[in-house]
N, C-alpha and C positions, 0 to 999 in steps of 0.2 A: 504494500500500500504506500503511496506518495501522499503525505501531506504536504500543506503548506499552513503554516505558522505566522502570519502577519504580526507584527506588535506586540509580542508578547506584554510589554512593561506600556500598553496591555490592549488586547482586546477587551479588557475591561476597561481602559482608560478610553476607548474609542467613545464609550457611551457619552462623555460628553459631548463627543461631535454629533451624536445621534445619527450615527449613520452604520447602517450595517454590507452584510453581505463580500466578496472578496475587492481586492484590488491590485492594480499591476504592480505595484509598489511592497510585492513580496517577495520573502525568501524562501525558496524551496529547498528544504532538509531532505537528507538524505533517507530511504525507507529504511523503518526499524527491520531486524532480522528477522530472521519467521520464530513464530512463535514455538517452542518445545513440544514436544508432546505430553498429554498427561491433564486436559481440562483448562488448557489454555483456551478462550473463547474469542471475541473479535479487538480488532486494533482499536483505538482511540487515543481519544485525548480526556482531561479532565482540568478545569478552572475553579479557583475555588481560597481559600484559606487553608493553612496548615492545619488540622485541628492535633494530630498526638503524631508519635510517631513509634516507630518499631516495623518496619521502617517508614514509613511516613502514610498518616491518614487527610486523605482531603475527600470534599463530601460524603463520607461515612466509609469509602471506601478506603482497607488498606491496601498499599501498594510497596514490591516488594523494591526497594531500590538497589540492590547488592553489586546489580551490574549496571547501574544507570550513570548516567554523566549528568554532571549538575553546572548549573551558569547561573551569574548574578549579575545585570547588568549586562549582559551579553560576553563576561569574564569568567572564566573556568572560576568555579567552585567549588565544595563538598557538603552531604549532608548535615556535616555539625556545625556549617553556618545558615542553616534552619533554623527558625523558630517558631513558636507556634504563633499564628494569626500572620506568618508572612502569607500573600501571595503568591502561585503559584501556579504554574500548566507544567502538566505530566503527560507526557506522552507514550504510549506501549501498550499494551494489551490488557483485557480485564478479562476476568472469567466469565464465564458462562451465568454463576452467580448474581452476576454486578456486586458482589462484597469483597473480591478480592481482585488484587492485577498485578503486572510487573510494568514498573517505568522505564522506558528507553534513554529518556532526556526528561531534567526538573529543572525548568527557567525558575528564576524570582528577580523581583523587580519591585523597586517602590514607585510610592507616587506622587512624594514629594518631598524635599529633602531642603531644610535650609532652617535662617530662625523666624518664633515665634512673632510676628506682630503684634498681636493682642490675645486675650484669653477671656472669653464671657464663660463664668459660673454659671447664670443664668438659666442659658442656653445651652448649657452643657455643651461648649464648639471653642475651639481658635482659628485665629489666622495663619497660615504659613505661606510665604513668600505671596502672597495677597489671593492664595485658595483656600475656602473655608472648608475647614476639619469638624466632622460631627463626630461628636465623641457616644457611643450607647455603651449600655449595660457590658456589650458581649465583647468590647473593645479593651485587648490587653496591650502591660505598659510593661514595658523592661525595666527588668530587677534596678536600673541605674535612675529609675524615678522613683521617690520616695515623698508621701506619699504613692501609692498607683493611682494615681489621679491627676486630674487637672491641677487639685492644689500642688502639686510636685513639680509641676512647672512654669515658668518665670518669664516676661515678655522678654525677649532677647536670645535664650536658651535655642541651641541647634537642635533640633528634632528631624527625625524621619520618620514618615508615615506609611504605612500599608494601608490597604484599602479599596472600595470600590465605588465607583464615579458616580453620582446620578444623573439622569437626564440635564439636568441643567448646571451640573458642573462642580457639583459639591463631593467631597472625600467622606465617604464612612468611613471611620478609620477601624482596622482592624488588628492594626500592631503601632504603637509607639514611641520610639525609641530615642533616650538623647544623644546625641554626638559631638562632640570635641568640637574646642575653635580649631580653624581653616579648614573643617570640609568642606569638600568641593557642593555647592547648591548645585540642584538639579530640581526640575516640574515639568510635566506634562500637561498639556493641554492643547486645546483650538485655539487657530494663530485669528487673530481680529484686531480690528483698525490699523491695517499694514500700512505702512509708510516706505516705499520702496526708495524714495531721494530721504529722507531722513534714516534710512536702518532700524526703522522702532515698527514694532508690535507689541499687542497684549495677550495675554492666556487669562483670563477671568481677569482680576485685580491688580495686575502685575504687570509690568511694562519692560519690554526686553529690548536693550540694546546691542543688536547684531554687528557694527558697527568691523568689529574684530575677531568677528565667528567665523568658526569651518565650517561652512554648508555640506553636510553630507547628506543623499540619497535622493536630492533634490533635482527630476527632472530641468533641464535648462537653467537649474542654479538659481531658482527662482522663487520666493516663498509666495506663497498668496495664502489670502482668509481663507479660512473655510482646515486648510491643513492640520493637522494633526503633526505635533513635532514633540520631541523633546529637547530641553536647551538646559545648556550648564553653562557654571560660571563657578568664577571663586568670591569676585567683590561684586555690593551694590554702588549702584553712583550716586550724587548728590542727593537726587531725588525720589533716590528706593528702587532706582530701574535694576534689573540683574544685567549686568556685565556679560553677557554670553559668549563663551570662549567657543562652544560648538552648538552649531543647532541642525537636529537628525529628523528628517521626515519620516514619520512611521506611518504603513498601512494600516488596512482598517480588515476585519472580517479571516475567514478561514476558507482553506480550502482542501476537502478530501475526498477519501473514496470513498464511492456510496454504500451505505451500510456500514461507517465509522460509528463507533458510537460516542455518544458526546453525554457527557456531565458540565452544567457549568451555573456555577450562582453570580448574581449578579440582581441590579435593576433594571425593569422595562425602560427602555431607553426612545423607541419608536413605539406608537402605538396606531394601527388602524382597527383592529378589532380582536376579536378573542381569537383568530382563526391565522393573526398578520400582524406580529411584533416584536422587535427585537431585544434582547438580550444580553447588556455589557456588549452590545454592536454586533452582535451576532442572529441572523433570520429565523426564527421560527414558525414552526406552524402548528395547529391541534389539529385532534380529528376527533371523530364521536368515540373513540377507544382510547382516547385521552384520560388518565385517572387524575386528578386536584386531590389533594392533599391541603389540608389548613384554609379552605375554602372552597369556591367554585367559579368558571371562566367566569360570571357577572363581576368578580373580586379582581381583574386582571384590568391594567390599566397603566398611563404614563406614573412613571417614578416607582408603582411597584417591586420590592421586594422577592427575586422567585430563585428556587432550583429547577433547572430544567435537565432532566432526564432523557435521552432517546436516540435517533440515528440520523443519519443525513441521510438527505435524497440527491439525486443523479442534477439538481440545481444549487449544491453545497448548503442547503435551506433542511433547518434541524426540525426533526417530523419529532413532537413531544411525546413520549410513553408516558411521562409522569410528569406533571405541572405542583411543585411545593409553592405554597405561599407561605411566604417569611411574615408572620405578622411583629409587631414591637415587643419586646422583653421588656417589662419594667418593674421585675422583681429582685433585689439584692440582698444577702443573708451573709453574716459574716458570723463563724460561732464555732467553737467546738462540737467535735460529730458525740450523736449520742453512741448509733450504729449503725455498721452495714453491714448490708443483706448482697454477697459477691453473686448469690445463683438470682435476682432477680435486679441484677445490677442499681440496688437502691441505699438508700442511707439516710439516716434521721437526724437532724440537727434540729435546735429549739423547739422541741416535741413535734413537725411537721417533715411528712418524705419527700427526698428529693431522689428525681428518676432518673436517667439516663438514657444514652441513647447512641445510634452510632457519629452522628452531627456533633456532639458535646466536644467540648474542647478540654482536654487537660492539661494542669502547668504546674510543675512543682517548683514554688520558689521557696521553698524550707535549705534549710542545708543540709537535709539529704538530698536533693535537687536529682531524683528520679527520673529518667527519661529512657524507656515511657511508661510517665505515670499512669496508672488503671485504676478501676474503684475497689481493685482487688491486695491493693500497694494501701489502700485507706485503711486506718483504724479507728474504731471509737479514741476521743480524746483528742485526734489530730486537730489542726486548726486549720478550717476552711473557709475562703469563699465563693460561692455561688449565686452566679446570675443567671436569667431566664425567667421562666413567663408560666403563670398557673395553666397547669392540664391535666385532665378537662376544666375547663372553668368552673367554678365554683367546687372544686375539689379541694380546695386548702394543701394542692399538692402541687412540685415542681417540675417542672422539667427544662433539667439545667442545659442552659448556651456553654456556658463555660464554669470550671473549675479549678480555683486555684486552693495550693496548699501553700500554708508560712510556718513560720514558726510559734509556739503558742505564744499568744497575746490573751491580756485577760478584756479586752473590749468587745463586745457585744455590738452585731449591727442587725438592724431588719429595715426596709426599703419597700415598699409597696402601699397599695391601697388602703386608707383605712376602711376597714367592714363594720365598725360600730365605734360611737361616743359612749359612755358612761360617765362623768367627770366623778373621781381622776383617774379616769382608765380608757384608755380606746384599745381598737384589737385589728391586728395585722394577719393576713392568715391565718386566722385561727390563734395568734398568739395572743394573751391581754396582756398588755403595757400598764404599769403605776409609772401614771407620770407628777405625784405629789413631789413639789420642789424642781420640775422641772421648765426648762428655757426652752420656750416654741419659738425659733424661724422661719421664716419666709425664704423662698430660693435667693434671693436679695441678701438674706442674712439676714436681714432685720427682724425685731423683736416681736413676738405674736404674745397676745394675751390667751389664753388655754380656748375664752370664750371664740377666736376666735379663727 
């Protein structure tokens, strides 16, 4: 089978441009080797976040990497500079299953790399090099931000981000990481308000001064809007513009053989109907053998959230077997485990279960720093947290996005909806809070009366 691989760093970065489908402006890789014998099933690829590894799980699937080749930036690399919530496309064979595969080639790539502008609590978001970062529940921070949180980082601080694009140009972040003064910036995005006698363009907020760039891959040397590039640089100038030492035209979409099958999360990026939308810039289509998952096609739509499951047709257009809809986590629990249950992959913390699943993400930042951590490595007492989103609703039960372990801490967190007032008591899943002598805020910070 011959793929083709456009943008890795990304066809999910395409979805800002909102445009899908293949382009001439690709690289064609060489075909993986034929699969062994013994329940190897069809070639593919898969798009997605790290979630664990042994050797590396991305959308629920593991995959076996032992002979794979790894790139970071399009730079030889190895699996142990993985981590979890990077992005990544795997490309090699999956079983028959769909629960297991062997990778041929593991790209990763971020999606924006440089410092902090601003940081709204708020809004749970920042700025980086003028693209805004949405920070959710299921968005991990490397062990070198302290807090894991927004409060651990500072306006000016070098951050990289993983992540995936919305329609309209915004970074979910999926991994965030701080970095040292003089990294080299780098951002992706759509080139807009070109100035070809000035050498300036924009990527969302950002203003790039080409001035002194190497144009690579650029038909007749030539940038226009609408393009898809990525630019690096070392300094900004006077007026915040990046400095652009190289700027690399990347294609858009994939290209393989029919009957690939494809895995890829991401958001709706195009939307014409439930039948005609793409993907992190990728074509889709349903059919009435279509199964949804966490909704139904009426739930499909611009900016949505999805896993898309299934195979290409003989027009590189991914025919969906299974349509997931990603809806919001907004539940967070930080607490010693009461216990777990390894044969029904669960575990009790602050008297309420938390499930799992093959999606879950695990991360051990304890100093036994585990990899790969399982819920089978958990013990009663450990110190965990977990984020993720009540299921079934109204079950007063979890089902975690992610999983981290620390070291014990004696702090107590719970994070969700409250489900009743009593004064002085309200209740969190199931849990009831005494809150006599305590300090109610507003996302603001500011002071709340209990009344209010």
């Amino acid at each position: 089978m011959k793929m083709r691989i456009v943008f890795f760093s990304f066809i999910l970065a395409v979805s800002a441009a909102g445009c899908g489908g293949s382009s001439n402006n690709s690289v064609t890789q060489s075909p993986p080797p034929p699969p062994p014998v013994g329940g190897i099933g069809r070639t593919g690829f898969a798009i997605g976040p790290v979630a664990n590894f042994g050797s590396i799980v991305v959308n629920g699937v593991h995959y076996d990497t032992a002979g794979a080749t790894f790139t970071n930036d399009d730079n030889p690399a190895a699996e142990t500079d993985l981590k979890v919530g990077h992005m990544v496309l795997v490309q090699g064979t999956i079983d028959d299953n769909l629960t297991t595969g062997t990778a041929d080639s593991v790209a990763f790539d971020d999606a924006v790399k440089g410092p902090v502008d601003s940081i709204d609590l708020s809004l749970s978001q920042l700025v980086v090099l003028g693209q805004t970062i949405l920070v959710r529940p299921s968005t991990s921070f490397d062990d070198n931000i302290s807090p894991a949180s927004l409060d651990g980082l500072t306006v000016a601080d070098i951050v990289e981000v993983y992540g995936f694009f919305t329609a309209t140009g915004e970074i979910e972040a999926t991994r965030i990481e701080k970095k040292p003064l003089g990294t080299q910036f780098e951002v992706h995005g759509t080139v807009s308000n070109h100035s070809a006698a000035n050498f300036m363009f924009s990527i969302n907020n950002l203003n790039v001064d080409y001035t002194s760039a190497l144009l690579d891959n650029f038909p007749g040397g030539q940038i226009s809007d609408g393009d898809f590039v990525e630019a690096k640089g070392m300094n900004l100038g006077a007026a915040g513009e990046l400095l652009a030492t190289k700027i690399e035209l990347e294609g858009a979409g994939i290209t393989g053989e029919e009957g690939a099958h494809v895995e890829v999360e991401g958001f709706i990026t195009r939307f014409v109907s439930d039948m005609d939308f793409d993907v992190a810039g990728i074509a889709v289509t349903t059919t009435g053998a279509t199964i949804y998952e966490g909704g139904v096609a009426a739930d499909l739509g611009l900016n949505v959230k999805v896993e898309v499951e299934g195979d290409l047709d003989a027009n590189d257009v991914l025919v969906a077997d299974e349509v997931d809809i990603r809806r919001g986590k907004v539940i967070r629990a930080t607490a010693t485990v009461d216990s777990v249950d390894v044969g029904t992959d669960t575990l009790v913390m602050l008297g309420f279960s938390v499930s799992t699943d093959a999606l879950t993400r695990f991360e051990d930042k304890s100093s036994a720093d585990v990899r790969p951590l399982t819920i089978a490595d958990i013990n009663a007492g450990d110190y965990l947290e977990v984020r993720g989103g009540e299921s079934p609703t109204g079950s007063g039960q979890i089902l975690a996005t992610i999983i981290e372990r620390d070291d014990v801490d004696s702090r107590t967190i719970l994070q969700g909806f409250v489900t009743n007032v009593a004064d002085p008591t309200l209740t969190i899943m199931g849990v009831t809070i005494e809150t006599n002598g305590a300090i109610f805020r507003d996302v603001d910070d500011s002071i709340l009366t209990p009344g209010e």
